[in-house]
C-alpha positions as a printed NumPy array, in Angstrom:
array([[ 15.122,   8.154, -15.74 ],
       [ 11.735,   9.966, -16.993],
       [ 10.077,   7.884, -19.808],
       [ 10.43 ,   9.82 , -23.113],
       [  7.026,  10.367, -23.213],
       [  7.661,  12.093, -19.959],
       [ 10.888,  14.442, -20.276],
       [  9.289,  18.085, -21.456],
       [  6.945,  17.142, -18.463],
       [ 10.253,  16.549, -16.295],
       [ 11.809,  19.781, -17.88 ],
       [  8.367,  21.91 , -16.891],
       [  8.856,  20.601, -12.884],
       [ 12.605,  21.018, -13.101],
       [ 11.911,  25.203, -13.886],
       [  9.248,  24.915, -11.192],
       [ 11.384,  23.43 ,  -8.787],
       [ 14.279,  25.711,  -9.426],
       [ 11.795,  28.616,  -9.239],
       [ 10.013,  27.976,  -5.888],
       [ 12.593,  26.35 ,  -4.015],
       [ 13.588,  29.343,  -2.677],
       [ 14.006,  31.016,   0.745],
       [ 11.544,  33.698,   0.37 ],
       [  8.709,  30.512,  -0.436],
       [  9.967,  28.544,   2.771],
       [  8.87 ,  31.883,   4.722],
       [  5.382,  31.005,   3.601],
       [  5.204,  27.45 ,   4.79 ],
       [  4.886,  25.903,   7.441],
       [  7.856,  24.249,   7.481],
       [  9.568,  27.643,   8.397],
       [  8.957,  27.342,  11.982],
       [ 11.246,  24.406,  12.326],
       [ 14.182,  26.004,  10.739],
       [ 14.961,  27.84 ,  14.181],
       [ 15.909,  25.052,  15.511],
       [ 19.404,  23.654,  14.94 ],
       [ 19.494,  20.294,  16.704],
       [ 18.233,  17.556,  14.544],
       [ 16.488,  15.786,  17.653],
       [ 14.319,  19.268,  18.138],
       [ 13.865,  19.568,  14.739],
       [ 12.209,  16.236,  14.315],
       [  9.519,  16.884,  17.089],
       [  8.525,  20.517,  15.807],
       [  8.689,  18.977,  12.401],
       [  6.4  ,  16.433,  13.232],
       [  3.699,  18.52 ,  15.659],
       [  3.822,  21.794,  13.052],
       [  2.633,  19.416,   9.839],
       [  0.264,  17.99 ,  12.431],
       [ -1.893,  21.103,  12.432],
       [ -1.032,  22.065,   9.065],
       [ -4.95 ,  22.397,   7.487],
       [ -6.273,  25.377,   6.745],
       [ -5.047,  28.87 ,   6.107],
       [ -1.221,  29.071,   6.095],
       [ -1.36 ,  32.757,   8.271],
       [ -3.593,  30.61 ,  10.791],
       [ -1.265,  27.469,  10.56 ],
       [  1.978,  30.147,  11.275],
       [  0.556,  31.704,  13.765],
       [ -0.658,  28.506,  15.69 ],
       [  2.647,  26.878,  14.957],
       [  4.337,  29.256,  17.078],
       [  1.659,  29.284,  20.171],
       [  2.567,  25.526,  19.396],
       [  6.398,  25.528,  20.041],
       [  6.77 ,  28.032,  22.339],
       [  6.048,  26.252,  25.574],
       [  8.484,  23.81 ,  24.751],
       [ 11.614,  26.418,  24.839],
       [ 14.597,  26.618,  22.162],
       [ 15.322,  22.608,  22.931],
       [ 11.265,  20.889,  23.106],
       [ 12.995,  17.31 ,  22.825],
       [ 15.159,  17.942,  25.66 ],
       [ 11.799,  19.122,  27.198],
       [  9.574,  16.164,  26.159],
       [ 11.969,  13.348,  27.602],
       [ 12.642,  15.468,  30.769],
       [  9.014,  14.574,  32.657],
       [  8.273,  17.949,  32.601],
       [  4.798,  18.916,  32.903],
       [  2.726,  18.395,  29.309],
       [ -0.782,  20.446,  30.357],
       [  1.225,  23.592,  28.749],
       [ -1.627,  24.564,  26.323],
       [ -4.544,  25.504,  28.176],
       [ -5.937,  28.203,  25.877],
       [ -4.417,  26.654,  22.32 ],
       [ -7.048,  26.191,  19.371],
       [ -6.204,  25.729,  15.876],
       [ -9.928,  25.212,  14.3  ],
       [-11.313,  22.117,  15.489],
       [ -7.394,  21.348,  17.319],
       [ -7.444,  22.307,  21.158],
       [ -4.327,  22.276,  23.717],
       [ -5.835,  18.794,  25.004],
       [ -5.067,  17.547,  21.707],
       [ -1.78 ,  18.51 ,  21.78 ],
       [ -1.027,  18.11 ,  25.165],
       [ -2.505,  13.665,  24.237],
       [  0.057,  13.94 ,  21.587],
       [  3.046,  14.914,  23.401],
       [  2.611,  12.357,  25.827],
       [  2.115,  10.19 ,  22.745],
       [  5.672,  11.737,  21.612],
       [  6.911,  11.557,  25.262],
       [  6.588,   7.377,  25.105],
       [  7.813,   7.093,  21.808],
       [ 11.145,   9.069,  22.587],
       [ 11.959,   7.557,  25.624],
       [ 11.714,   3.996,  24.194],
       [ 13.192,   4.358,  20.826],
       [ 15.557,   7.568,  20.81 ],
       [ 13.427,   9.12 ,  17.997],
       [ 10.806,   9.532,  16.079],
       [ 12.473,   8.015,  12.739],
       [ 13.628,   4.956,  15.507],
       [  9.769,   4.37 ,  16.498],
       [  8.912,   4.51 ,  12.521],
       [ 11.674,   1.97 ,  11.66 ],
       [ 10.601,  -0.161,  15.121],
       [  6.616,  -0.754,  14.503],
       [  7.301,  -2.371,  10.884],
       [ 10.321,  -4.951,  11.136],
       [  9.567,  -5.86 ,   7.271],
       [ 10.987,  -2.975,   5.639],
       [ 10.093,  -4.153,   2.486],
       [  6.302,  -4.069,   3.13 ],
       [  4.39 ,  -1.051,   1.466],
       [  4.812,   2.936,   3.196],
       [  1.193,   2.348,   3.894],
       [  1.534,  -0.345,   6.607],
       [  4.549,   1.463,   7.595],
       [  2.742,   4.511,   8.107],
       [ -0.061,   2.936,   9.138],
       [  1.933,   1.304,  11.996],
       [  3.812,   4.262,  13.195],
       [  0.069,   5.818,  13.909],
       [ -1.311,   2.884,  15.763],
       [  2.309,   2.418,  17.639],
       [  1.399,   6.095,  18.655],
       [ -2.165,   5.375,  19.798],
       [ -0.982,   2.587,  21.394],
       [  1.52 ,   4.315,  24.242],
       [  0.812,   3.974,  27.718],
       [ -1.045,   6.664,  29.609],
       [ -1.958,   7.79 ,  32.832],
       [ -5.369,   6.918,  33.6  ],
       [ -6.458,  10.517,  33.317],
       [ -4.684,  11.104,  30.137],
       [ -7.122,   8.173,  28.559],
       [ -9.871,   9.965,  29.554],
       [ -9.072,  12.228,  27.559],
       [ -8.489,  10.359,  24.579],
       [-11.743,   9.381,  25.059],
       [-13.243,  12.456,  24.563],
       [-10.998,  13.842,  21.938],
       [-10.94 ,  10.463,  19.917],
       [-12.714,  12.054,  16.849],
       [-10.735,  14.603,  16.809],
       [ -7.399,  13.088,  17.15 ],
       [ -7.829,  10.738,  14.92 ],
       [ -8.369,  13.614,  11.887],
       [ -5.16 ,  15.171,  13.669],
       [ -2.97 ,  11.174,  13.485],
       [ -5.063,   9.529,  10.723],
       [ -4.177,   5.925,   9.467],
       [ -4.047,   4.932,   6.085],
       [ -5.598,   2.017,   6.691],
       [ -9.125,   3.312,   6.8  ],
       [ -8.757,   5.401,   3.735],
       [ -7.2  ,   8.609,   5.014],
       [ -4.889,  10.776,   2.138],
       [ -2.869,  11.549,   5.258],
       [ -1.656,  14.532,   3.827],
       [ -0.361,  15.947,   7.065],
       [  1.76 ,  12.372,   7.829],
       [  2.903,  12.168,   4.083],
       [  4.164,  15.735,   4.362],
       [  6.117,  15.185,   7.53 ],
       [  7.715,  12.094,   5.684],
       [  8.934,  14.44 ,   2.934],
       [ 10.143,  17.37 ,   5.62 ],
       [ 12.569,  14.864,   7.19 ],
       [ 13.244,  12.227,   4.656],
       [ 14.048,  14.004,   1.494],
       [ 17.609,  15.407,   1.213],
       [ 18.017,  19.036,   2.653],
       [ 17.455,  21.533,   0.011],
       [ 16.84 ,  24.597,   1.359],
       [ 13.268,  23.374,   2.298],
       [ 13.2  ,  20.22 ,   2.743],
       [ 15.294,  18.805,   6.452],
       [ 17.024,  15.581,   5.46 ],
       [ 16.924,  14.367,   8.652],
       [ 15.681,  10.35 ,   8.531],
       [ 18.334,   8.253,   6.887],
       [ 16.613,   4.897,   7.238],
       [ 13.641,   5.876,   4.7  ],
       [ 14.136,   6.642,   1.71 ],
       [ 12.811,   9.016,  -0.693],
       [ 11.737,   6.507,  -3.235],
       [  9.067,   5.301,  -0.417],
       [  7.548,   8.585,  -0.321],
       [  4.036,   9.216,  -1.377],
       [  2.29 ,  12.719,  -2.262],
       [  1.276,  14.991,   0.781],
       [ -2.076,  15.764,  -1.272],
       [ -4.019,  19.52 ,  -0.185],
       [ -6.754,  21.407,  -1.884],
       [ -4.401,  23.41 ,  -3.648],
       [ -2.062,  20.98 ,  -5.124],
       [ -5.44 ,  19.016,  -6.232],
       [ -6.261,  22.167,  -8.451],
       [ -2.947,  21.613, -10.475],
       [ -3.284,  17.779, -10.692],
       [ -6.834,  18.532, -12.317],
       [ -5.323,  20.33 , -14.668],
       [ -2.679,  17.746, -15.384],
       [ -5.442,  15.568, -16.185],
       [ -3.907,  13.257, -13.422],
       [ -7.089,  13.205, -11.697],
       [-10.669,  14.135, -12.29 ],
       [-11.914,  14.976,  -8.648],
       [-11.37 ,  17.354,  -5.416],
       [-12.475,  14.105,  -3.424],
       [ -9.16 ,  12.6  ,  -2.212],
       [ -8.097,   9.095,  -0.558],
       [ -5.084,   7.103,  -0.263],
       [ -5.842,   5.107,  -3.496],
       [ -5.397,   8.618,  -5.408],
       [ -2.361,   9.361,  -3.494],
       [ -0.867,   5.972,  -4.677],
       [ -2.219,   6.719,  -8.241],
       [ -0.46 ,  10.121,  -7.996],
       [  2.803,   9.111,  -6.802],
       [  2.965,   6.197,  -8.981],
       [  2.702,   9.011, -12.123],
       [  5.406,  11.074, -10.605],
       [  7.397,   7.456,  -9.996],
       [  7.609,   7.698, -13.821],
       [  8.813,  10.962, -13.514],
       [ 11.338,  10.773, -11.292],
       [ 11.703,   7.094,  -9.579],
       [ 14.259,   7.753,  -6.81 ],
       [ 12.229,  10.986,  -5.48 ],
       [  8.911,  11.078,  -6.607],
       [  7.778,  14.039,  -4.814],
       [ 10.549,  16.245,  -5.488],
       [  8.115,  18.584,  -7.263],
       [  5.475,  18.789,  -4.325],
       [  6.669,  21.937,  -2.719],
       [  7.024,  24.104,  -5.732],
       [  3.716,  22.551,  -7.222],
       [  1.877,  23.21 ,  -3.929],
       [  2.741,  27.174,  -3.768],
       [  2.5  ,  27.269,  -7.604],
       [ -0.974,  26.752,  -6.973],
       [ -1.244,  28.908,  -3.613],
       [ -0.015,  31.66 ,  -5.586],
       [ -1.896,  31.85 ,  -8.387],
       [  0.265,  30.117, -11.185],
       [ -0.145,  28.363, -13.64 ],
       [  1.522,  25.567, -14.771],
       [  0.979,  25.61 , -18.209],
       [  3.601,  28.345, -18.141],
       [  6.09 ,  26.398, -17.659],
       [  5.332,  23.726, -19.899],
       [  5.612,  26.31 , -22.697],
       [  8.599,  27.417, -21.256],
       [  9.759,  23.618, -22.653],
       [  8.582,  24.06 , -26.106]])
């Protein structure tokens, strides 16, 4: 339950929330592209390589999502546990993100499926305390990743791409917002709304921390929740904690509809005088 001082604040996301979780908003996210996809297991792995390359312009991010998928077929995790070949983006680039990149992290993917079953399974596996902090967990999953074996060719490549991989599968542990990871984490682990998947059912949404972006940053300003663009993982722990107050048992309930709020324009204030 919101803290007194907190309920017209709770009331102001609630008419957000109802307002932007909508179909016609899903269409402009990224998360979209998964939603072709019926099987949970193929959901997971688009899921999880889509909010990957989700920075920069959302008509980019679209548009590279599908050049993404589309070698995999209608069934990628059928595709990535088969030993099929993996060198299937030769001409790919999404900014600084090239088809090597993607092609190091489906063999990453590859590993991680064949010894745990899924991606949520590999999560659970590289933190047995699961009372520790979602920072170690996360923090784990990413160096579990790293960590796969490789053909000797393959970590070559790493080699040469490690910069830029490791801005694609940052760790929390060196300071990283990992807004990319944390919004993957809310795609499968909060309950399926309409936007969100529901698909992870050994996290929990409580754990969750905010996927912060440039635009959601604009509305926090204005919140007064925090004073600068410059974001790390001790602001996304300050964050969450304020939204913890808001709503304890899903603290980042509000992120999509406060995220494309600010995308489109909005203001929030609006609906805080909606409240009075």
């Amino acid at each position: 339950m919101a803290k007194p001082g907190n309920q017209l604040l709770k009331q102001a996301l609630e008419l957000a929330y109802e307002d932007y979780h909508q179909e016609k908003r899903r269409r402009r996210d990224p998360i979209s592209l998964v939603y072709p996809f019926s099987n949970p297991q193929d959901q997971e792995v688009a899921a999880f390589l889509v909010a990957l390359i989700s920075y920069g312009n959302v008509t980019t991010i679209l548009q590279s999502g599908e050049k993404l998928l589309a070698p995999l077929g209608r069934n990628p995790y059928q595709y990535l546990i088969s030993d099929s070949p993996l060198n299937l983006w030769p001409t790919f680039k999404h900014r600084f993100t090239t088809g090597k990149d993607i092609e190091i992290l489906a063999h990453w993917i590859r590993e991680a499926l064949k010894t745990q079953g899924s991606l949520e399974q590999f999560f659970i596996s590289r933190t047995p305390d699961q009372s520790v902090p979602m920072k170690l967990k996360l923090s784990g999953f990413v160096q579990g990743l790293w960590s796969q074996p490789l053909s000797k060719n393959v970590k070559c490549w790493v080699q040469v791409r490690n910069r830029n991989l490791k801005y694609l599968l940052s760790d929390p542990q060196q300071g990283s917002a990992c807004k990319r990871l944390n919004m993957f984490l809310r795609w499968v682990v909060r309950p399926k709304d309409g936007i969100d998947l529901g698909l992870w059912k050994k996290v929990t949404p409580r754990e969750l921390l905010l996927p912060l972006d440039t635009h959601l940053v604009q509305t926090l300003k204005k919140l007064k929740w925090i004073r600068t663009e410059n974001t790390n993982w001790k602001t996304v722990e300050s964050v969450t904690e304020k939204l913890r107050e808001i709503s304890a048992e899903d603290p980042i309930r509000y992120d999509f509809s406060l995220c494309h709020l600010s995308m489109s324009g909005g203001n929030f204030k609006d609906y805080q005088k909606r409240t009075l």
